[in-house]
C-alpha positions in Angstrom: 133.2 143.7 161.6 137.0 144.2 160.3 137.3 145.8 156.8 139.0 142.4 155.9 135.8 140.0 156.9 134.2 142.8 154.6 135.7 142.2 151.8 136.4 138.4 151.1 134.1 135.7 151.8 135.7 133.9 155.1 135.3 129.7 154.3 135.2 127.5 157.0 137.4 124.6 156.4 135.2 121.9 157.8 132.5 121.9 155.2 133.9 124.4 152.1 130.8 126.7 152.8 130.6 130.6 153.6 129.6 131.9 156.8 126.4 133.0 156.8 126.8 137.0 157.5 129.5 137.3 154.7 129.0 140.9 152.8 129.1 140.6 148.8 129.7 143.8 148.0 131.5 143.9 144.9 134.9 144.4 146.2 136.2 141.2 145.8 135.7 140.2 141.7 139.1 138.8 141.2 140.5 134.9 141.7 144.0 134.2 141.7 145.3 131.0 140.5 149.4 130.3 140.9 151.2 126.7 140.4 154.1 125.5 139.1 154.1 122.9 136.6 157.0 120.7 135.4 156.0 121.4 131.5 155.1 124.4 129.6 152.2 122.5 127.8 150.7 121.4 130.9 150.2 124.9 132.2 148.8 126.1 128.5 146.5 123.2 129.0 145.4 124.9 132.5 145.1 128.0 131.2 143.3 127.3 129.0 140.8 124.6 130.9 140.2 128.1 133.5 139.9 130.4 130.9 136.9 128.1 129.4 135.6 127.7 132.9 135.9 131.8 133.4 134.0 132.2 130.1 131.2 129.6 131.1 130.6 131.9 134.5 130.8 134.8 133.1 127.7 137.6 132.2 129.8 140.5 131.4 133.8 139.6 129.6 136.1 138.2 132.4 139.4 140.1 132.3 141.7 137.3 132.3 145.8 138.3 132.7 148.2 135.7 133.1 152.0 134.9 132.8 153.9 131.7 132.3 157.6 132.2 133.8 160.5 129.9 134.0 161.5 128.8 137.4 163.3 126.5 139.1 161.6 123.0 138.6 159.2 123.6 135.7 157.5 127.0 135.0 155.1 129.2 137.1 151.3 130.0 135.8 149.7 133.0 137.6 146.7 133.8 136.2 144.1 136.8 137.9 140.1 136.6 136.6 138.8 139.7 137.5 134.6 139.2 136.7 131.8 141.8 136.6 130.4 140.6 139.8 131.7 139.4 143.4 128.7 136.2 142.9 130.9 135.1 139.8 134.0 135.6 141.3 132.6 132.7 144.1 130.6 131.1 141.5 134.1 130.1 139.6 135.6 129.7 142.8 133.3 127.2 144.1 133.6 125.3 140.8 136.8 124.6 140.9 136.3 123.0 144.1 
């Protein structure tokens, strides 16, 4: 097994589920979210629709870092949820779905 099959839960596209060997092993706790959006109060509104999603998954206070930056066509979100536990980490993931 690669270090990278180690490390990040491989999906298979068909059916959105994980293979069934996939290692949770705690190095994996953070999900990355990045889109452009043609207003600034749409992508508050995001941010803060994850960050209440984060909170309702977490056990232990998600560290939540984001920035909003001006760019061609609107302005860029990227937000990073780093949880206490690789489950959560899929757990939010998977809700979002």
């Amino acid at each position: 097994m690669s270090d990278a099959n180690k490390c990040s839960a491989q999906e298979t596209a068909a059916c959105c589920c994980m293979d069934v060997g996939t290692v949770m092993d705690n190095t994996d706790c953070t999900a990355s979210y990045s889109q452009v959006f043609a207003h600034q109060q749409d992508a508050e509104e995001t941010l803060a629709a994850l960050t209440e999603k984060a909170r309702s998954v977490e056990s232990d206070p998600c560290d939540i870092s984001s920035s909003l930056k001006p760019v061609k066509g609107g302005v860029q979100l990227d937000i990073d949820f780093t949880f206490a536990c690789q489950a959560e980490t899929l757990i939010f993931q998977l809700g979002l779905r």
